[in-house]
TORNU-789096 format. One record per atom (N, C-alpha, C, CB): x negated, y negated, z negated. Coordinates in pm, whole numbers, padded with zeros to 5 digits, always signed. Each point is the difference from the previous one (the first is absolute). Glycine has a CB too. Layout:
N
XYZ
...
//
This chain:
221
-12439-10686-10810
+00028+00090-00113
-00125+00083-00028
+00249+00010+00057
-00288+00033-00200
-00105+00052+00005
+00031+00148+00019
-00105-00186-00126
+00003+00237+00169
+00042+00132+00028
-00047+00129-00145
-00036-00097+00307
+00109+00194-00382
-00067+00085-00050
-00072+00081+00015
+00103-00050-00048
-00103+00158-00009
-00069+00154+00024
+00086+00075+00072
-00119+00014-00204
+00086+00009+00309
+00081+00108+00048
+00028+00157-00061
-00080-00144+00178
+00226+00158-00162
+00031+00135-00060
+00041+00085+00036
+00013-00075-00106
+00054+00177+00096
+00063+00109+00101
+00142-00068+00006
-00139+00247-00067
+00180-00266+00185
+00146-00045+00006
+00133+00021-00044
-00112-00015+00123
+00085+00185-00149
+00132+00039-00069
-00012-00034-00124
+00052+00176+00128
-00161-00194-00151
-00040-00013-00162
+00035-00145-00027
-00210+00177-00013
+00193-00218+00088
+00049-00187-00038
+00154-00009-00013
-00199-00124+00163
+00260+00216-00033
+00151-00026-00016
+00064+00051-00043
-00001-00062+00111
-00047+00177-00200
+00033+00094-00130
+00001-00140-00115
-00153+00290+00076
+00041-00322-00067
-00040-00125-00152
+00114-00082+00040
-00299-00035-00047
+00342-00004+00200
+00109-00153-00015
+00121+00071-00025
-00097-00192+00182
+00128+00294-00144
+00132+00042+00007
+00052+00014-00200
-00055+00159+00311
-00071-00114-00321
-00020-00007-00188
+00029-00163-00050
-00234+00210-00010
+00183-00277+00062
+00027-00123-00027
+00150-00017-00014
-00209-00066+00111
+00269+00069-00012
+00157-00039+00041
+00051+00049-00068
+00013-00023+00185
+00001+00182-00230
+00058+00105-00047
-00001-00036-00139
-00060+00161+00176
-00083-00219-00225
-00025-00067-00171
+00134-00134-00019
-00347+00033+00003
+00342-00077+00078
+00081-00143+00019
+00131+00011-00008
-00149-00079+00138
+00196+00198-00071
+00106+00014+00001
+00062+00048-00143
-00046+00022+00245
-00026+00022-00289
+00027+00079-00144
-00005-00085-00145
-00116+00203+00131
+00057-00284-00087
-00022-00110-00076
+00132-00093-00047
-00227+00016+00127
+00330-00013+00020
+00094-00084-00009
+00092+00101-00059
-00054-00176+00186
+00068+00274-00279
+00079+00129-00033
+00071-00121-00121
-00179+00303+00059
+00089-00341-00149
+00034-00011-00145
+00145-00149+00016
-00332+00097-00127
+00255-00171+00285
+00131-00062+00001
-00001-00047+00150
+00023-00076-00266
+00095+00161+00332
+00016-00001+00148
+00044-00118+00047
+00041+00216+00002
-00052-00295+00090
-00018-00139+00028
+00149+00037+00109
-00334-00099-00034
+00407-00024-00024
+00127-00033+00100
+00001+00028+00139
+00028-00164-00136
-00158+00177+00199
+00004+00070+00132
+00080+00132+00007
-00218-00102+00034
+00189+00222-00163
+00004+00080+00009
+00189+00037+00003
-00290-00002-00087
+00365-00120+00056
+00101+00029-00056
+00066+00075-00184
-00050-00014+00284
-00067+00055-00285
+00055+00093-00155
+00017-00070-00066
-00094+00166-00018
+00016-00292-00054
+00052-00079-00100
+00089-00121+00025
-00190+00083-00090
+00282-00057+00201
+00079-00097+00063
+00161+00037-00097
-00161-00008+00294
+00250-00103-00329
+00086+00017-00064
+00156-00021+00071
-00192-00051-00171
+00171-00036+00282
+00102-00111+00042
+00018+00055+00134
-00069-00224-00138
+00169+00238+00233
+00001-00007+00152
-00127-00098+00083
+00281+00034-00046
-00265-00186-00042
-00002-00099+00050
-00161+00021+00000
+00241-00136-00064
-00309+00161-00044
-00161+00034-00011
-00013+00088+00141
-00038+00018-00302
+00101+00080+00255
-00021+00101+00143
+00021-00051+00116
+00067+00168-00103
+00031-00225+00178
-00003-00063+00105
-00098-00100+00010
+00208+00057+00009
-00289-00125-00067
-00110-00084+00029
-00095+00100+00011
+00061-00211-00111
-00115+00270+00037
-00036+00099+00049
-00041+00125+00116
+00074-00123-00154
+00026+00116+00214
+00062+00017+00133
-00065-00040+00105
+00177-00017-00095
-00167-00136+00042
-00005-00131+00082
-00147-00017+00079
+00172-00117-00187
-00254+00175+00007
-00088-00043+00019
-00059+00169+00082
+00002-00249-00217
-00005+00320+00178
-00052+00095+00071
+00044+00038+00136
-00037+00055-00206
+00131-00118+00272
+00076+00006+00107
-00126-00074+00050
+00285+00015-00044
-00363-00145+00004
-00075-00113+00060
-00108+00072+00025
+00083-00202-00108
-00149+00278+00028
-00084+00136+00020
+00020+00068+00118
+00007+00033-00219
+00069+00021+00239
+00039+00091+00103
-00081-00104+00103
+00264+00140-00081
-00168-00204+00165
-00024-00098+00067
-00166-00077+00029
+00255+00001-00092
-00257-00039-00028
-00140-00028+00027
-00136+00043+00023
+00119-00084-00076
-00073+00243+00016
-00108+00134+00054
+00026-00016+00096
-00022+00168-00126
+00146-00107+00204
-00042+00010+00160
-00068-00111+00105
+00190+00138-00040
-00169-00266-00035
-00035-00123+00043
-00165+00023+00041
+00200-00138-00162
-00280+00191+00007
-00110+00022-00015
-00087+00140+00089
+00095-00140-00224
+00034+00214+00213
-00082+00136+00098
-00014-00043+00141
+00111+00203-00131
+00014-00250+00186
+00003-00027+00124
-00093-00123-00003
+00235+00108+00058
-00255-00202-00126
-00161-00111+00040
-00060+00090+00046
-00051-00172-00173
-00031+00255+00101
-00091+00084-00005
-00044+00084+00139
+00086-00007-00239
+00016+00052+00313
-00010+00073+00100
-00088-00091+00106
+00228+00136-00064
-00233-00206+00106
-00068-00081+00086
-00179+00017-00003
+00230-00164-00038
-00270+00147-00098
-00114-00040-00078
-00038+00139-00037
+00066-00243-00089
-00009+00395+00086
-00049+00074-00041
-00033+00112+00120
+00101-00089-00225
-00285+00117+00204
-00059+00055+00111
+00050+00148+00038
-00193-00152-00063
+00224+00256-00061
+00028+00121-00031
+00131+00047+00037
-00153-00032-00160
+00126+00108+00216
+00172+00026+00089
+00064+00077-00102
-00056+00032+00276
-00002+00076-00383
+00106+00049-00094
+00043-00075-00101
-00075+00183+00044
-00019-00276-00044
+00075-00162-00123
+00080-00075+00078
-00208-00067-00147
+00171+00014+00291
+00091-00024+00107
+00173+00033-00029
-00232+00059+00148
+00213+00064-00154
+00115+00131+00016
+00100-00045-00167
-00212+00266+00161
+00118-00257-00244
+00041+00005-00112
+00064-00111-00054
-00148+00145-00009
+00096-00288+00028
+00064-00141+00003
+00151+00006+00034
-00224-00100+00075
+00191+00144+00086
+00118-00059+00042
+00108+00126+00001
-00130-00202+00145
+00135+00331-00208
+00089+00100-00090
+00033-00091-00107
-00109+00235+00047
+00039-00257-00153
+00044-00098-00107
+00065-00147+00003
-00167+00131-00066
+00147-00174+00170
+00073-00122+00030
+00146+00047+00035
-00217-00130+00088
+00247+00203+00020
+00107+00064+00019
+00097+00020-00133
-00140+00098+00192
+00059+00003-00249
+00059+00041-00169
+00053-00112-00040
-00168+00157-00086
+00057-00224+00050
+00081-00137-00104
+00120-00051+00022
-00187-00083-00021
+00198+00085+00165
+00125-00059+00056
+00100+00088-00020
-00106-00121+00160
+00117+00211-00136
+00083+00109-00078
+00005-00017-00103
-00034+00135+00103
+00014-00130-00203
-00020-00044-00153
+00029-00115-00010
-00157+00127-00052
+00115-00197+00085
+00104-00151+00006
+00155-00014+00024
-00201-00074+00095
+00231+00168+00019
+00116+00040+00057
+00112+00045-00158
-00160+00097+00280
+00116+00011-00318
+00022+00047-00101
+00040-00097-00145
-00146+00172+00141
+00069-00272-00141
+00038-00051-00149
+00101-00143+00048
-00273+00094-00163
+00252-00102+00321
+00092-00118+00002
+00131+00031-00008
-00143-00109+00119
+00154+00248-00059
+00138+00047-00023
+00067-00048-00128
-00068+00196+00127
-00018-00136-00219
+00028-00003-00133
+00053-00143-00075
-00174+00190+00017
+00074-00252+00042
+00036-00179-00088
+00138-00033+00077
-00288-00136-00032
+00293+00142+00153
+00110-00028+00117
+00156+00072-00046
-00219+00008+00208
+00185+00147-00272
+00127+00019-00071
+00067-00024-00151
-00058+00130+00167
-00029-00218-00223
-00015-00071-00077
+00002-00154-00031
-00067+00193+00019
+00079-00284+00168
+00046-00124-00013
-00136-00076-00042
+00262+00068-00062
-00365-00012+00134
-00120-00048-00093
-00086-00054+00108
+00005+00178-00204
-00020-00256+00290
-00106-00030+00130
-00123+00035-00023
+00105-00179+00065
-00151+00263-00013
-00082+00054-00011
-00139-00103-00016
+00155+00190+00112
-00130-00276-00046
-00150-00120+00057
-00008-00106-00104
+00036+00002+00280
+00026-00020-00372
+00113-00104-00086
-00107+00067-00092
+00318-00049+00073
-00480-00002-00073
-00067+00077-00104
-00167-00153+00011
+00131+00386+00058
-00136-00372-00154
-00154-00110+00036
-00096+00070-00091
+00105-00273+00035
-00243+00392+00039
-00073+00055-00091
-00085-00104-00079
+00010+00203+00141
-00091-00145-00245
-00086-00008-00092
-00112-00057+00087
+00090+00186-00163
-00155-00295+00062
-00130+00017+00060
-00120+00098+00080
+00086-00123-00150
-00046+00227+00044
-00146+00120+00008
+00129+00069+00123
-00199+00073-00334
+00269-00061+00360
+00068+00112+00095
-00064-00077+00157
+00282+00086-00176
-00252-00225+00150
-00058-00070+00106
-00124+00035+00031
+00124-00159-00049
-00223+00174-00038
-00155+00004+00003
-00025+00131+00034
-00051-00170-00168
+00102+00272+00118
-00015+00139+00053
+00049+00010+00108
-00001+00089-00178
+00026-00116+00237
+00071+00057+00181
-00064-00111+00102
+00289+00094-00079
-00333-00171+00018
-00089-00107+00057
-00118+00065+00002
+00107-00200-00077
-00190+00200-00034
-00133+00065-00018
+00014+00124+00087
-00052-00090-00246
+00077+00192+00296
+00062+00065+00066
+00015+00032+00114
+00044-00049-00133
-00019-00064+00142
-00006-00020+00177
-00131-00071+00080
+00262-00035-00036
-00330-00010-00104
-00124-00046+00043
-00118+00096+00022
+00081-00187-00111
-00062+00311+00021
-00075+00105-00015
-00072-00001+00165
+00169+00140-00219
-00301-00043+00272
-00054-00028+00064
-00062+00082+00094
+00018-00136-00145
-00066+00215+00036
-00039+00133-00012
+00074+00113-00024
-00147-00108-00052
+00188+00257+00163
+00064+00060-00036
+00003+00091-00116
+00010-00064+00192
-00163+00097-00265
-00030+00066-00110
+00072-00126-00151
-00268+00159+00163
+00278-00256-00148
+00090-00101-00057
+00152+00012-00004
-00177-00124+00068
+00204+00117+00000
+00162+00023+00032
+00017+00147+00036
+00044-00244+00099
-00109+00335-00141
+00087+00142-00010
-00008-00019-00187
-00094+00204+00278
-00010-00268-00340
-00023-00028-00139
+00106-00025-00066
-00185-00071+00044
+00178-00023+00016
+00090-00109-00060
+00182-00003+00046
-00261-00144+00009
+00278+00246+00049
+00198-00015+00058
-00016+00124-00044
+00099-00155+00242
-00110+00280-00112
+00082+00094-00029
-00079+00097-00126
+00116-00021+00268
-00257-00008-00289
-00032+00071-00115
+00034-00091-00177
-00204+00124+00211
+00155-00217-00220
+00064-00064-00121
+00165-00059+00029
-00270-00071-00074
+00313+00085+00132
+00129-00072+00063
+00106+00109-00054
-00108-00129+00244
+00113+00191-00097
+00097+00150-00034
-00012+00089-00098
+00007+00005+00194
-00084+00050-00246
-00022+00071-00090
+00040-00045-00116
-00147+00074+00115
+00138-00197-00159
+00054-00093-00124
+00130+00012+00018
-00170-00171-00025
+00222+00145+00171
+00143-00025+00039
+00036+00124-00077
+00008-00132+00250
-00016+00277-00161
+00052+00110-00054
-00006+00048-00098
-00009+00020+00138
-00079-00084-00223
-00017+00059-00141
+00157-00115-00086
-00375+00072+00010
+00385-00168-00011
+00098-00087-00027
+00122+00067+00038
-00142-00194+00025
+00147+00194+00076
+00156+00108+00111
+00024+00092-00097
-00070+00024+00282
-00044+00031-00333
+00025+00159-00082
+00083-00019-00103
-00219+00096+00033
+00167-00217-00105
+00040-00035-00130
+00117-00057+00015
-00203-00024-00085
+00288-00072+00191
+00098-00033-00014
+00058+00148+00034
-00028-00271+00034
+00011+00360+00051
+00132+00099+00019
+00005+00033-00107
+00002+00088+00198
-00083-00002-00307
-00012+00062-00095
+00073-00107-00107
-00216+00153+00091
+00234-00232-00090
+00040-00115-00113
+00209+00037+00001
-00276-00259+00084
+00306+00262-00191
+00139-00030+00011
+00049-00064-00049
+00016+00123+00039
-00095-00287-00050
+00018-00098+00001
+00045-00103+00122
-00128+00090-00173
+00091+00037+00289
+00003-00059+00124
+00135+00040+00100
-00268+00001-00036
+00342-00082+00046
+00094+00019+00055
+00001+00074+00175
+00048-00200-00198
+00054+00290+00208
+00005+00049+00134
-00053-00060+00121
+00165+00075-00097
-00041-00189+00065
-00040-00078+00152
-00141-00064+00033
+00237-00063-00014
-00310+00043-00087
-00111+00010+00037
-00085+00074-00002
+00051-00128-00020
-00091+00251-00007
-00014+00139+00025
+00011+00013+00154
+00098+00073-00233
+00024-00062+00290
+00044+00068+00061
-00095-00032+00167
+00250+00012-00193
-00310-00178+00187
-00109-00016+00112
-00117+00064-00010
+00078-00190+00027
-00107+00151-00174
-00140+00031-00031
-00032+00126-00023
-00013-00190-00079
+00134+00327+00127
-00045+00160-00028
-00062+00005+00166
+00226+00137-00215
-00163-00188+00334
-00059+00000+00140
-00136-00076-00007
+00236+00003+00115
-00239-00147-00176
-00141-00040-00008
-00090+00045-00056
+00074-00133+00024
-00034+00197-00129
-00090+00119-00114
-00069+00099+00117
+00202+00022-00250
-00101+00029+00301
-00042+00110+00074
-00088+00014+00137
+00193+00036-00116
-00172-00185+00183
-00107-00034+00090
-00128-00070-00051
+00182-00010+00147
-00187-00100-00233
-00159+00014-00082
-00046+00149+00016
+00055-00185-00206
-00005+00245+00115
-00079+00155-00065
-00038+00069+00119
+00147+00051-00216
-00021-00086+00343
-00069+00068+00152
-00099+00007+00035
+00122-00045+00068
-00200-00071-00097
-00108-00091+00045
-00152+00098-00056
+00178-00280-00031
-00146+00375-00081
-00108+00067-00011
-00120-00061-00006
+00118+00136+00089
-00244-00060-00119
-00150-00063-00015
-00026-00050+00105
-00088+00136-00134
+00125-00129+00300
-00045-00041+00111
-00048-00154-00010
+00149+00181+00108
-00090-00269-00192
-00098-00114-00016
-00131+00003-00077
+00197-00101+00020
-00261+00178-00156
-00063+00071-00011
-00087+00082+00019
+00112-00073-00031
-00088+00126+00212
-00060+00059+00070
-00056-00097+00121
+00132+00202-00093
-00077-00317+00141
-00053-00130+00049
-00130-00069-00091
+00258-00034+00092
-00231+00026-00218
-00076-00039-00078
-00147+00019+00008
+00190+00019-00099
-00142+00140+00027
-00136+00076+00016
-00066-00026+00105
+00074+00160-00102
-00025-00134+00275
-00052-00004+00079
-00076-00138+00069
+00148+00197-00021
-00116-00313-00032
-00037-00128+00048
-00102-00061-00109
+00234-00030+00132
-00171+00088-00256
-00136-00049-00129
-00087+00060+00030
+00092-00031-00192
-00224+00017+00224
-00073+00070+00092
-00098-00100-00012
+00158+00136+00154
-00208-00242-00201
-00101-00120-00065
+00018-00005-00122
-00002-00140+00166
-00097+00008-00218
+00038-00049-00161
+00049-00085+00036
-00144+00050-00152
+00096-00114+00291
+00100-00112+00003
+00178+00046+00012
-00226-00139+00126
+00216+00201-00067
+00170+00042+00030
+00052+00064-00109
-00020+00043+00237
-00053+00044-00323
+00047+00036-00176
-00002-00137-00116
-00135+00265+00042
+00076-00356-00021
+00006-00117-00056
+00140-00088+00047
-00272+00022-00011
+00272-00037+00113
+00167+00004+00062
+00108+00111-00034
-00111-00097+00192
+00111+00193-00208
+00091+00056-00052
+00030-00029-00152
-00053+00149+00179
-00031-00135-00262
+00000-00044-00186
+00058-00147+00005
-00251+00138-00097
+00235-00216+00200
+00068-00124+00000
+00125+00020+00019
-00168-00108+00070
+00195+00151+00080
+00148+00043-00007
+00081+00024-00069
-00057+00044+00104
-00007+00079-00188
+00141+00045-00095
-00035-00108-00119
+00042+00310+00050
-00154-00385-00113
+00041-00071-00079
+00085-00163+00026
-00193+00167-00089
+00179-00221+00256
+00123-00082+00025
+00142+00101-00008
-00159-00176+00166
+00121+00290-00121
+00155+00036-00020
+00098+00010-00107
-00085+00091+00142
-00017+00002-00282
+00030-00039-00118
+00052-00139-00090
-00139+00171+00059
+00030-00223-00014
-00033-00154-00076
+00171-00123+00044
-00375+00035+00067
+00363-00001+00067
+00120-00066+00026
+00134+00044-00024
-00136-00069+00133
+00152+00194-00116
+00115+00071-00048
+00024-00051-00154
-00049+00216+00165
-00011-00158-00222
-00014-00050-00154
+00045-00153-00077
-00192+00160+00057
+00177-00231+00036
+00015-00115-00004
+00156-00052+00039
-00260+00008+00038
+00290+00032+00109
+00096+00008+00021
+00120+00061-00068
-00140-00038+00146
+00109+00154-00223
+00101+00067-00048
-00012-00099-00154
-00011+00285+00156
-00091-00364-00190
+00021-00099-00116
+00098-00085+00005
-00201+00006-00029
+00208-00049+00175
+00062-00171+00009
+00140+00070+00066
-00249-00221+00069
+00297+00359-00030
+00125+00030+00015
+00094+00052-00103
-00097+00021+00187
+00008+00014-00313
+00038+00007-00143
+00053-00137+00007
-00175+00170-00124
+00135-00263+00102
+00005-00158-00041
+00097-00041+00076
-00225-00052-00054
+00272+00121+00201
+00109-00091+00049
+00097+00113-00080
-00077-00147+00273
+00102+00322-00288
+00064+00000-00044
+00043+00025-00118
-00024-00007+00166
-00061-00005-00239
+00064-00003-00200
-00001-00161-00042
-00149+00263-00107
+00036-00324+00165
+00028-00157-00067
+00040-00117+00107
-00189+00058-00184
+00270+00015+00270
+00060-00127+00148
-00136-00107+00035
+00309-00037-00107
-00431+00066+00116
-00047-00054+00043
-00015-00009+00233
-00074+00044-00336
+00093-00131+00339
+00003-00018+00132
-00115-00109+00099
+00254+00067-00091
-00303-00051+00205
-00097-00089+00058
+00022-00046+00120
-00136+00096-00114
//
């Protein structure tokens, strides 16, 4: 990778966090079926579900890889807190499909959902994968969370997981942010971070294309 100019670190993860924060705002004019708001049907919503239930799951899949391979004991620390989470959060929405008659697993993602949690787990570098998960990752997450509670388009029962998951994202505070700063510390390792959050973006984006497509035009893979 080539390396840039080195910069002041907070100053870089001021600029990515700007990045994410731009991105997220972007999706205002029309919130993507992830979000739930422009969902009409139970049945949309429970795929939905389905699919973000597969999320859950496959983060922790991805944090806990990670622990092995990562040198830094407060990223160490931090992985495998978030792996934990997910599973909790997973816990949470299976309930939901389960009181609803809905198997939770009874789901076959998208291409790009595949490719993002893959790409992911390949990550390498820890200034990469703080980029790319919990800084373009979560933060997108909770900004979405916001918009479905606030929506009253959005029915209770699904609300009613995502006010506890709302509330542990937001727990999570700048402390990834503050990893950031502290490890971007090269151009090479700030050149890895600008990557990060743009796989994190880039794939999200994508993904939330082809989960539109399974659910407004039944497309399936």
């Amino acid at each position: 990778m080539s390396a840039t100019v080195l910069v002041d670190p907070r100053r870089l993860v001021a600029e990515m966090r700007a990045q994410v924060d731009a991105y997220c705002r972007s999706l205002d004019e029309r919130l993507p079926a992830y979000s739930y708001v422009p969902l009409t049907t139970d049945e949309q919503r429970l795929l939905v579900l389905q699919s973000r239930l597969y999320n859950e799951i496959r983060a922790a899949e991805v944090y806990g890889g990670w622990l092995r391979t990562t040198p830094e004991f407060e990223v160490k620390r931090l992985a495998a807190h978030n792996a934990e989470e997910e599973l909790g959060h997973a816990q949470l929405l299976m309930r939901q499909l389960e009181a609803r008659g809905v198997d939770p697993f009874a789901y076959t993602p998208p291409p790009a959902q595949v490719a993002l949690f893959n790409t992911l787990e390949g990550l390498e570098s820890t200034v990469e994968r703080l980029a790319a998960f919990p800084l373009a990752g979560e933060v997108l997450a909770s900004y979405l969370i916001r918009k479905a509670l606030a929506a009253p388009s959005v029915p209770e029962w699904i609300k009613e997981p995502y006010r506890r998951i709302g509330e542990e994202e937001q727990g999570h505070g700048d402390y990834p942010l503050e990893l950031l700063a502290r490890y971007a510390t090269t151009p090479e390792a700030q050149a890895r971070v600008r990557r990060g959050v743009a796989i994190g973006i880039r794939l999200r984006d994508q993904y939330f294309r082809e989960l539109d497509e399974m659910v407004f035009a039944g497309q399936r893979w």
